[in-house]
C-alpha positions as CSV (number, residue, x, y, z in Angstrom):
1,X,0.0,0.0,0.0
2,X,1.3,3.7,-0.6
3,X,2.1,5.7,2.1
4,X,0.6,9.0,2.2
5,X,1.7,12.5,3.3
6,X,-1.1,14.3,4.8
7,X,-1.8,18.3,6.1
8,X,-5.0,18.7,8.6
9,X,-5.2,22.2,9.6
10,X,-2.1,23.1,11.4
11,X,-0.6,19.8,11.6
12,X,1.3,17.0,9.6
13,X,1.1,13.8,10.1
14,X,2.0,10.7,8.0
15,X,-0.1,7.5,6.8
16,X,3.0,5.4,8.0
17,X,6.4,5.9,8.1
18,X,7.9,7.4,5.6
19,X,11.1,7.1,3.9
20,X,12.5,10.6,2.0
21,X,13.2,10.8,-1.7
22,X,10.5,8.5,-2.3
23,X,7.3,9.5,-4.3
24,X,3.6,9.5,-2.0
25,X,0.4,11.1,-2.6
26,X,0.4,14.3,-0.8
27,X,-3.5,15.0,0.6
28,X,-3.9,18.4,2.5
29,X,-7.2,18.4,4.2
30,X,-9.0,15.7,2.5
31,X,-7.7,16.5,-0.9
32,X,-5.3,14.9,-3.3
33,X,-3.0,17.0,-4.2
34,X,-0.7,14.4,-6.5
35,X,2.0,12.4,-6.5
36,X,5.7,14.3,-5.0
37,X,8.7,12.7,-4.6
38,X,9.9,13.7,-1.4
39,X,13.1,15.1,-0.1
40,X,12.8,17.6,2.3
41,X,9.7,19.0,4.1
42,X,9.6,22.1,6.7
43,X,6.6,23.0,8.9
44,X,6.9,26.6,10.0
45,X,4.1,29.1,11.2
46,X,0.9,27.1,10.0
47,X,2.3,26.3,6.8
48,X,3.9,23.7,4.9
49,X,7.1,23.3,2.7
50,X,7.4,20.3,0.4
51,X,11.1,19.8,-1.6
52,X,10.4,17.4,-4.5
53,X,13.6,15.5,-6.5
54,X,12.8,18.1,-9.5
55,X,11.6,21.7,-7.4
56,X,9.9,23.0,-4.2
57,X,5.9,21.8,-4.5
58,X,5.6,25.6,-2.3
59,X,3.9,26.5,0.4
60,X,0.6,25.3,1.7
61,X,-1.3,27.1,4.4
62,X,-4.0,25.6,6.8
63,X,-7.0,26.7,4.8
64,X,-7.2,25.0,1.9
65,X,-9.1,21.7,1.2
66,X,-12.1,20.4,2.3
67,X,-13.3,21.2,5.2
68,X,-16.4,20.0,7.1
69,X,-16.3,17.3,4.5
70,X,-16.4,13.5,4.4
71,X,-13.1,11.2,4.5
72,X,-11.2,10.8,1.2
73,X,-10.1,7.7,2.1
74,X,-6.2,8.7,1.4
75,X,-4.2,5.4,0.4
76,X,-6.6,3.0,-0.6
77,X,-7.8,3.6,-3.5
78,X,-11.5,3.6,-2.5
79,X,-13.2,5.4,-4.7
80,X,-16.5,5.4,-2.6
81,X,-15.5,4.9,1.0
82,X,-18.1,3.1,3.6
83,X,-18.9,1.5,0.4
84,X,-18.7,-2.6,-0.4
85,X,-20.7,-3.3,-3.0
86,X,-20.3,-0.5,-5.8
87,X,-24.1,-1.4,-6.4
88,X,-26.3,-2.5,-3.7
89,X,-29.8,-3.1,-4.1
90,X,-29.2,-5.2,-7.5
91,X,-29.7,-2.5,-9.5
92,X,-28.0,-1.9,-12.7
93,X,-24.5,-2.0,-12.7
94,X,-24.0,-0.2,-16.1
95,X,-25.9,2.9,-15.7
96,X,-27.2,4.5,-18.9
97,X,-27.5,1.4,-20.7
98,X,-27.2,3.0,-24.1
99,X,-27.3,6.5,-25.8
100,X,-30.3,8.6,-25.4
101,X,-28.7,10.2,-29.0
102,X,-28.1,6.9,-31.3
103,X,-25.9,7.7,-34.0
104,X,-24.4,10.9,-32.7
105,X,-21.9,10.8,-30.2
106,X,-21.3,14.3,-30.4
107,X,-24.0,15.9,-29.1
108,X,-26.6,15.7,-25.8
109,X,-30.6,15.7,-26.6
110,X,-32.6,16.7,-24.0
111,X,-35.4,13.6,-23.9
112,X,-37.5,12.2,-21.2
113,X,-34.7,10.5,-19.7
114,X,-32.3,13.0,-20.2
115,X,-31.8,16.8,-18.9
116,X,-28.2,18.6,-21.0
117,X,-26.1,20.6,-18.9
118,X,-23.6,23.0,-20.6
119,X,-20.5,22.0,-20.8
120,X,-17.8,21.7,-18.5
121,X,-14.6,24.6,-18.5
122,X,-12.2,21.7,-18.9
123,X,-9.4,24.0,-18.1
124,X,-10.8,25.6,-15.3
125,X,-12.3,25.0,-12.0
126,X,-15.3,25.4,-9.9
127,X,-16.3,25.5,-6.7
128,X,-20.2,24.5,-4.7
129,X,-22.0,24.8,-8.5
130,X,-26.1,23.8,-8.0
131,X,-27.0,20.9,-9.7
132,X,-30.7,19.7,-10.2
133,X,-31.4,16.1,-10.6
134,X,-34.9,15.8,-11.6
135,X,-36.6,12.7,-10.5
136,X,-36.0,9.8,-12.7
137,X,-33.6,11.7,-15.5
138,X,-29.8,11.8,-16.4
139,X,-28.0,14.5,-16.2
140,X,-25.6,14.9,-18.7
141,X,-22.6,17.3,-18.8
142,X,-20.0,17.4,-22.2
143,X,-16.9,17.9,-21.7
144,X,-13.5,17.8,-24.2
145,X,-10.2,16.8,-22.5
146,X,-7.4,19.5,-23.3
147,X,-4.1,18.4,-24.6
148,X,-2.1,17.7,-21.6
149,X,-1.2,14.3,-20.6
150,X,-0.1,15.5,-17.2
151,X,-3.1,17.4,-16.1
152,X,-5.2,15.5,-13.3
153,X,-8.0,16.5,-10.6
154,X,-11.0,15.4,-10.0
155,X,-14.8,16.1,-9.7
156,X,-16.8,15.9,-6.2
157,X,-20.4,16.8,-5.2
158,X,-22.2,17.3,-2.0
159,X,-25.8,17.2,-1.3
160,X,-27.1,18.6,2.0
161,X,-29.6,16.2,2.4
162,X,-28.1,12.9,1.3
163,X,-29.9,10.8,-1.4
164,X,-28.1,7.9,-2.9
165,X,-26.7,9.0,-6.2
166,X,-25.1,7.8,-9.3
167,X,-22.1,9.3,-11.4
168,X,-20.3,7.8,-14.5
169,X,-18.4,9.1,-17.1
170,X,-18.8,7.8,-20.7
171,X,-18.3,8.1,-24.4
172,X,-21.8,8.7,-25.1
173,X,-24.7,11.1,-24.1
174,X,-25.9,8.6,-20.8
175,X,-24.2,5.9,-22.4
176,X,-22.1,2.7,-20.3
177,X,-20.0,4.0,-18.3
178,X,-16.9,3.1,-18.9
179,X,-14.4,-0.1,-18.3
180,X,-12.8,1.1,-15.6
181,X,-14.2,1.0,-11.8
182,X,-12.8,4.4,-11.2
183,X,-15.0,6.2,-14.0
184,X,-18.1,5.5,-11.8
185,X,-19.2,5.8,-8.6
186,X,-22.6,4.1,-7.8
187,X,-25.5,4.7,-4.6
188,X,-22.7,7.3,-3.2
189,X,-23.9,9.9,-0.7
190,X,-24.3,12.5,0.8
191,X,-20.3,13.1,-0.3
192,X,-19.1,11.3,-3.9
193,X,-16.2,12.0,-6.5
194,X,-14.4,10.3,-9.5
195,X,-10.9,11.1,-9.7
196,X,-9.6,12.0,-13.2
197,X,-6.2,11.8,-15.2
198,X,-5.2,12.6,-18.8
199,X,-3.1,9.8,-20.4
200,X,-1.4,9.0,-17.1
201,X,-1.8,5.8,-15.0
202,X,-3.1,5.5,-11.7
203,X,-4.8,3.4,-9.2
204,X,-7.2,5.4,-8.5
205,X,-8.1,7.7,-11.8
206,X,-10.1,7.4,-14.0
207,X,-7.9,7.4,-17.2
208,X,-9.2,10.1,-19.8
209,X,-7.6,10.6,-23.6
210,X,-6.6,14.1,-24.0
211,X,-8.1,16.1,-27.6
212,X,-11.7,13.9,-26.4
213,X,-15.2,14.6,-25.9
214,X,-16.6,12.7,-22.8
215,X,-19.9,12.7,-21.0
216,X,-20.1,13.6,-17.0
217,X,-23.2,11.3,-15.9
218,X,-25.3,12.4,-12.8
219,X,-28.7,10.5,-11.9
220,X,-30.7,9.3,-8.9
221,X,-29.9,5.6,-7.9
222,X,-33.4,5.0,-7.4
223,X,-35.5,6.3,-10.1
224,X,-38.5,7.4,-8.1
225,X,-36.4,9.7,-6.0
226,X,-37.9,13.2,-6.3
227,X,-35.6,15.8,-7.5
228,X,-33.2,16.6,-5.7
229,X,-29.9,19.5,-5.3
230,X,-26.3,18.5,-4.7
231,X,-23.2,20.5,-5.5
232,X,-20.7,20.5,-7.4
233,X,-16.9,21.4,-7.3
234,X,-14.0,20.7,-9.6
235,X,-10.5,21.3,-8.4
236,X,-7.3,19.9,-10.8
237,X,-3.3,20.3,-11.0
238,X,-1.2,21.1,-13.4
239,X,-1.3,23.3,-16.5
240,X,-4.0,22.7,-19.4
């Protein structure tokens, strides 16, 4: 298992030991930040100093993150923590099914089944957006992948009142989600994410092609669940 370096507030503490000049996921308050290889690392005044092999990562203060929010689950590659099955219930374990737009991958319809967002600013973020989910519709959010192969982050919502929600991303307007477990994340609540890369492996991304038009998946788990608001924030590293 990785170890991870972690920043609560105005402390530091580690996963498990920790060897320098080693590479661990750095997570400051519930947050991933990425992978840094370690050399050195200070912890002056409320604020932390990470040396990497290649440059200093910089200074990160106590505020950051996400506070008041759920566990990340830092280190094991749970994708929805307090989970087991990814779909209780017996319901369907490829959500979508098919595309709502046959013949036209390109583009989102609004239908009966499903409500089209605007597309995502791939190269920029966004923090505690409204989303409606109306009751027994998909809603579906484009978005094209920009031409980094390093640029990683991920999407998380919140919903005040918690009501067991799908997400999945896929190649089609509410279409299968795709192959890999970390592109989904089934009956998740009140607090649920899916981790993203570009081009790069990792155990617990969801692997994305860069120059490609994807589909951001966001629907009710059960389908006679009135509608309902979560919210959604989008935080990434690296440069577009």
């Amino acid at each position: 298992m990785k170890k991870s370096l972690i920043a609560t507030g105005l402390a530091l503490t580690f996963a498990s030991s920790c060897v320098l000049a080693a590479q661990y996921p750095l997570i400051v308050n519930n947050v991933e930040i990425g992978d840094v290889d370690v050399t050195t690392f200070t912890f002056t005044n409320g604020a932390l100093r990470l040396t990497t092999t290649g440059a200093t990562l910089g200074v990160i203060d106590g505020d950051g993150g996400n506070p008041g929010g759920g566990d990340d689950n830092p280190g094991d590659g749970d994708d929805n923590p307090g989970g087991g099955d990814d779909n209780p219930g017996g319901g369907d374990d490829n959500p979508g099914g098919g595309d709502d737009n046959p013949g036209n991958g390109s583009n989102c319809v609004n239908s009966s089944t499903v409500t089209c967002t605007a597309p995502f600013n791939w190269k920029g973020g966004e923090s505690n957006t409204p989303l409606t989910i109306p009751k027994g519709k998909t809603v579906v959010t484009p978005f094209t992948t920009s031409a980094s192969p390093t640029y990683y982050g991920e999407v998380t919502f919140e919903a005040y009142t918690p009501v067991a929600t799908d997400i999945w991303i896929s190649t089609t307007p509410n279409g299968p989600k795709m192959s890999s477990s970390r592109c989904s994340n089934l009956n998740a609540a009140p607090m649920y994410e899916i981790r993203w890369s570009q081009n790069s492996s990792s155990a617990v991304r969801c692997r994305l092609t860069p120059n490609t038009t994807y589909y951001f998946n966001v629907r009710h788990s059960n389908s006679n669940q009135a509608a309902s608001t979560t919210y959604r924030t989008r935080t990434f590293v690296g440069t577009p």
